[in-house]
N, C-alpha and C positions, 0 to 999 in steps of 0.2 A: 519564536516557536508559538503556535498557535495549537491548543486542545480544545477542542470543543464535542459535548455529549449529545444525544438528542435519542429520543424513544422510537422505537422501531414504526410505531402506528399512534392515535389520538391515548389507547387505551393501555398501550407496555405489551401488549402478550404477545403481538405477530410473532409466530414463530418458534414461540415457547413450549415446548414440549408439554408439558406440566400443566397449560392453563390455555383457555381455550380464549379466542381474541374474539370481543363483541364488535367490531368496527369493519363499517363497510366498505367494500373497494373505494368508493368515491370517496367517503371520509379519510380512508390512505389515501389516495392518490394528492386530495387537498393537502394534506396535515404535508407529506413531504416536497409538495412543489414548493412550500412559504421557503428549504431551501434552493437556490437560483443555481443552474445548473455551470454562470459561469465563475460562481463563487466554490464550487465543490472542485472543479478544475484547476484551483487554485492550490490546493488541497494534494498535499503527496498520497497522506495514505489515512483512507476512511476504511474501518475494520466494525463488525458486527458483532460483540460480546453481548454472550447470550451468560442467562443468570448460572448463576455457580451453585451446585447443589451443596448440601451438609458435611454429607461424606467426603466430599473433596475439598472441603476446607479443613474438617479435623484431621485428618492422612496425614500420616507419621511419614509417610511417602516423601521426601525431597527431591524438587528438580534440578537444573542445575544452577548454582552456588552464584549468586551477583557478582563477586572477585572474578569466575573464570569469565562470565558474560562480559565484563569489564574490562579484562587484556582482550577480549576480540574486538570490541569496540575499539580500544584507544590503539590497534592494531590496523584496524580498519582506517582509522582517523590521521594514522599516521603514512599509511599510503596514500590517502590522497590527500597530504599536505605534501609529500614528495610528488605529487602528479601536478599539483597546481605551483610547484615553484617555478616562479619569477612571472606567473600571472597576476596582476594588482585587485583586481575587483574579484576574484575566485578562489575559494579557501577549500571548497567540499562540492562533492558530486551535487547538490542541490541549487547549488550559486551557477551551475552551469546551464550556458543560452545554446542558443542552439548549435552553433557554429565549437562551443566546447563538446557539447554531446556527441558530434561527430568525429571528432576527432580523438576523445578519452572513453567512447563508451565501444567499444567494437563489439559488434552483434553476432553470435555466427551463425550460418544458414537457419537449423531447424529453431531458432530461437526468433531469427527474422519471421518465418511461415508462419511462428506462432502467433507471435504481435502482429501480423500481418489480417491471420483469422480472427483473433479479437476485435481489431480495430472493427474490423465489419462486421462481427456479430456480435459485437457489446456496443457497435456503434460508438466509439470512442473519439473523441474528441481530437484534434492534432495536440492541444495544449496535455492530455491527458496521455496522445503517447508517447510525447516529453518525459512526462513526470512517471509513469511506467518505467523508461528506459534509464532514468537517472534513480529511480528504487533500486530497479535490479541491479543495476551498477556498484549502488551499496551493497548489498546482497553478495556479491559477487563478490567485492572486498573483503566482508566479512569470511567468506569460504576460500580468500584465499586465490580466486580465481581470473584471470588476467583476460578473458575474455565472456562478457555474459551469455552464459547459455538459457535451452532450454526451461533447467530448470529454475534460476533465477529469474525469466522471463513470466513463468510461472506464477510465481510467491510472488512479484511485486502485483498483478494482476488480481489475484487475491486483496490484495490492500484496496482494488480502488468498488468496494461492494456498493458502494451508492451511484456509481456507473451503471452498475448492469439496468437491466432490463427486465430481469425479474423479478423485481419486487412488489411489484404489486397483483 
């Protein structure tokens, strides 16, 4: 598994509510081409975590509980170790090439049209609508769900924010 951090522009603020960004388009545009667009393709899921304010770190508030997040995970993990039996090299929706994604990730229609509009409006990569289709597929697991829809077509497209096109 690979983590890796990186700041939204030369200066941290793009985007941050709170603080105003002194850096100029060109200076973006430079600071994120150093990463290679077919090194982020590589990349399941790149997400935008903006700063966390005070309040929402002292909140007495709890979300939900690592234990319950934890049966849906090894929930999820466990269907697709039943989907990959008796496959040698494929353990998880992630280990899966093309010719598995075709045959274990079933799309259905409005979830097609949607990865279909993305692909050309976020200009998406082929390698990238792989790796969309094997997110949502997780996704999908997780909720339980035997076919990816809409909305997990959704949420994995979310994940790939250093795709879009709007960021600079």
């Amino acid at each position: 598994m690979l983590a890796g951090v990186t700041l939204p522009c030369p200066c941290g603020y793009r985007g941050d509510p709170r603080r105003e960004c002194r850096c100029l388009s060109t200076q973006v545009q430079n600071y994120r081409s150093r990463i290679s667009g077919p090194l982020l393709d590589r990349i399941d899921i790149h997400i935008e975590a903006p700063s966390v304010r005070y309040q929402d770190l002292s909140s007495v508030k709890r979300g939900e509980s690592s234990a319950v997040i934890r049966a849906r995970v090894a929930e999820a993990r466990r269907i697709q170790q039943e989907r990959f039996r008796g496959h040698r090299r494929v353990t998880c929706n992630a280990g899966m090439g093309a010719k598995e994604v075709q045959s274990h990730a079933p799309v259905s229609a409005q979830a097609h049209d949607l990865l279909k509009m993305a692909m050309t409006d976020m200009n998406f990569s082929a390698r990238a609508h792989d790796r969309v289709i094997k997110v949502a597929r997780t996704i999908a697991d997780m909720a339980g769900a035997e076919v990816i829809g809409p909305e997990h077509i959704t949420e994995a497209i979310q994940y790939r924010s250093l795709d879009r096109n709007l960021w600079v």
